[in-house]
N, C-alpha and C positions, 0 to 999 in steps of 0.2 A: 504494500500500500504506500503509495504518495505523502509527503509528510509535508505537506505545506510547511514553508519557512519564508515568513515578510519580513522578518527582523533586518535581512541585509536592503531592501529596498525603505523601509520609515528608517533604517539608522541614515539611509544617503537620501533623503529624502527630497532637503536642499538641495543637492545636484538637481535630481531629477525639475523643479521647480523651479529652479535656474535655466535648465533647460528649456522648459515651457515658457520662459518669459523669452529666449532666444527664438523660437521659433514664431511667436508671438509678433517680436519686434522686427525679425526679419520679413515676416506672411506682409506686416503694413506696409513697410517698405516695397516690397513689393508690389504690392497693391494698389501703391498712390502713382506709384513710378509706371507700373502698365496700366493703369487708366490713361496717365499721359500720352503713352504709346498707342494705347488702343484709339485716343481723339484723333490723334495724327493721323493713324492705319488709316482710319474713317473717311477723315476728310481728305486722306487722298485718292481713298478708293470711289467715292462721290464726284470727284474733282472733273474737270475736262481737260487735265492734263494727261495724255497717253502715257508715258514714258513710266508719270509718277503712278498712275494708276496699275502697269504693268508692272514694277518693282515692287508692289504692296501686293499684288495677287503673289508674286513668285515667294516672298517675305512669310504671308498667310496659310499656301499649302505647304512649304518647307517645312514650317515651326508645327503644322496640325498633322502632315503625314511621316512622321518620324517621332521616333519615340521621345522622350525628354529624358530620360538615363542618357540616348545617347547622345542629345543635345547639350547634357551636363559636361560626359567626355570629352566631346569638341572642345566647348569653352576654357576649360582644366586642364585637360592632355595636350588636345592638338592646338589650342592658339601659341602657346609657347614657340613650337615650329616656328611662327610666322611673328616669332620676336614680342607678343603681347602676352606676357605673364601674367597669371591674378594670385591672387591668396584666397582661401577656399573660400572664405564669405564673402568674398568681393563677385569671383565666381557663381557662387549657389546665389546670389542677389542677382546677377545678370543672367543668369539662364532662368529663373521664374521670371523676369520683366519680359524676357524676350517671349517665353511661355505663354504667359496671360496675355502680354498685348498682341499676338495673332488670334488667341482667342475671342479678346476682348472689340479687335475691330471687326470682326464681323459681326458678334452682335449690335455694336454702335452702330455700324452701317446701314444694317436693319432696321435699325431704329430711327436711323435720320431717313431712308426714304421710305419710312411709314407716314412721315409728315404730309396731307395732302398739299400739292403746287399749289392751287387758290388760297389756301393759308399763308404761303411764301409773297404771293403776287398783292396777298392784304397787306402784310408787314411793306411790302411797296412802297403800296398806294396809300399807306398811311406819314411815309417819308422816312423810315428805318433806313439806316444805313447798312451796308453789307454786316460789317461784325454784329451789331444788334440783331438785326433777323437771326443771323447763325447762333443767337446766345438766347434771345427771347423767343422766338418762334420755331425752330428748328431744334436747337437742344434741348434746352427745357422741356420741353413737351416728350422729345424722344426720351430723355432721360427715365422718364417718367414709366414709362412703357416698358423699356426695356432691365428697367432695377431688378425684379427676382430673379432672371437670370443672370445678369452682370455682378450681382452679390453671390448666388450659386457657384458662378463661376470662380469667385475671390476665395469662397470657403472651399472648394475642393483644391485652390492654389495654397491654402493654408495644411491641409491634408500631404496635397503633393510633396510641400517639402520636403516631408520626412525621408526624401531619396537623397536629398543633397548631402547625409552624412557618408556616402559613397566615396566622397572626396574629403571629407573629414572636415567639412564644415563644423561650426557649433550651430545645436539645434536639439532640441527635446529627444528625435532617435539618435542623437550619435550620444547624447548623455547616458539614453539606455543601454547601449553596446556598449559603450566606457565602464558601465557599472557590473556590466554581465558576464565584461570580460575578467573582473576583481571575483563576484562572488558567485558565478554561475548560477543563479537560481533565476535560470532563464522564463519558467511558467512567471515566478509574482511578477517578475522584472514587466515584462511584455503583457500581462495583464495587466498593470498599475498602470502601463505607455499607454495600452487602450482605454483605459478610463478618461486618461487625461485627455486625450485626443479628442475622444467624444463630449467631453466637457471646454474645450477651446471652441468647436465646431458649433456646441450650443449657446458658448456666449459670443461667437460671432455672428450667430442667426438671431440674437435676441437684439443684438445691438442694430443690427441690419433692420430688424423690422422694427424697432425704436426710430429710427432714421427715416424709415415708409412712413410710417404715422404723422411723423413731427412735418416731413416737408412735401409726401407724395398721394396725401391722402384728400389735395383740394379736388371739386368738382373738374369733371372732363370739360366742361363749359367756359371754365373759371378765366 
């Protein structure tokens, strides 16, 4: 029989909590940085520039038809070759940014031409300037539409991390494998990760729809 033993996971408990605020701090970082990415994807993919809009399509299926382990490697192993070194966090931040925002611009994209034209052609005729329309009539609106999954999208990039300790990032799983590797008591270890996990993913869906309420919850008319 199995003898359950937690003592070595509450005695390192801190680590592991440490860890969860790394992966934490890294998920937002990320998060803010490929929302950036993802506006850009967007409005270059919307744009009627060719060129820009063919370097965003090749950008979008690149980063969505290839794994992200091995897009981790590239960034880590192979840029080196080509003289661009990172340090694992600097790394595992640039391969989630590059991650979310090909995810992220296609949904934005979606979301900006959900906008119907005669809404565009009001914002006109009412004397909007270009930036104003793309800020009050175009995003706004899109933003609106498209949140549960562009927040969906943010909490499974909080999930995803957990790969970037492949490269020995710091983050929640490489704390666990740190720990696991000291005390082997690999079941509490990996069930204590999973709880956390499930409890970061819960309080970033609560905050997520704290944010729907507070600023997405006006009338469609409004």
């Amino acid at each position: 029989m199995y003898q359950f033993n937690f003592q070595p996971v509450f005695g390192n408990l801190d680590l592991l909590l440490y860890g969860a605020w790394l992966t934490v701090r890294l998920s937002l970082m990320a998060m803010v940085l490929g929302l950036v990415v993802s506006v850009l994807g967007a409005v270059a993919k919307t744009s009627g520039i060719r060129p820009l809009r063919w370097l965003t399509d090749v950008y979008v299926e690149v980063i969505r038809n290839t794994p992200f382990l091995v897009q981790i490697f590239f960034i880590f192993f192979g840029l080196p070759a080509a003289g661009i070194s990172l340090s694992p966090n600097t790394a595992a931040l640039v391969a989630l940014v590059v991650n979310v925002g090909a995810y992220g611009t296609e949904i934005i994209r979606a979301g900006i031409e959900s906008i119907p034209r005669g809404q565009i052609e009001a914002g006109r005729a009412l004397g909007l300037g270009p930036a104003q329309i793309f800020h009050y009539v175009v995003m706004i609106p899109a933003l609106r539409n498209i949140y549960p999954s562009l927040t969906s999208q943010f909490i499974y990039l909080m999930l995803t991390s957990s790969v970037v300790s492949v490269i020995s990032a710091n983050d929640l799983a490489s704390a666990g494998a740190d720990l696991n590797a000291r005390t082997f008591a690999s079941f509490e270890i990996y069930l204590v990760l999973t709880i956390l996990y499930f409890l970061l993913a819960l309080g970033f869906s609560t905050l997520f729809a704290a944010i729907r309420r507070a600023f997405f919850t006006y009338p469609a008319s409004r």
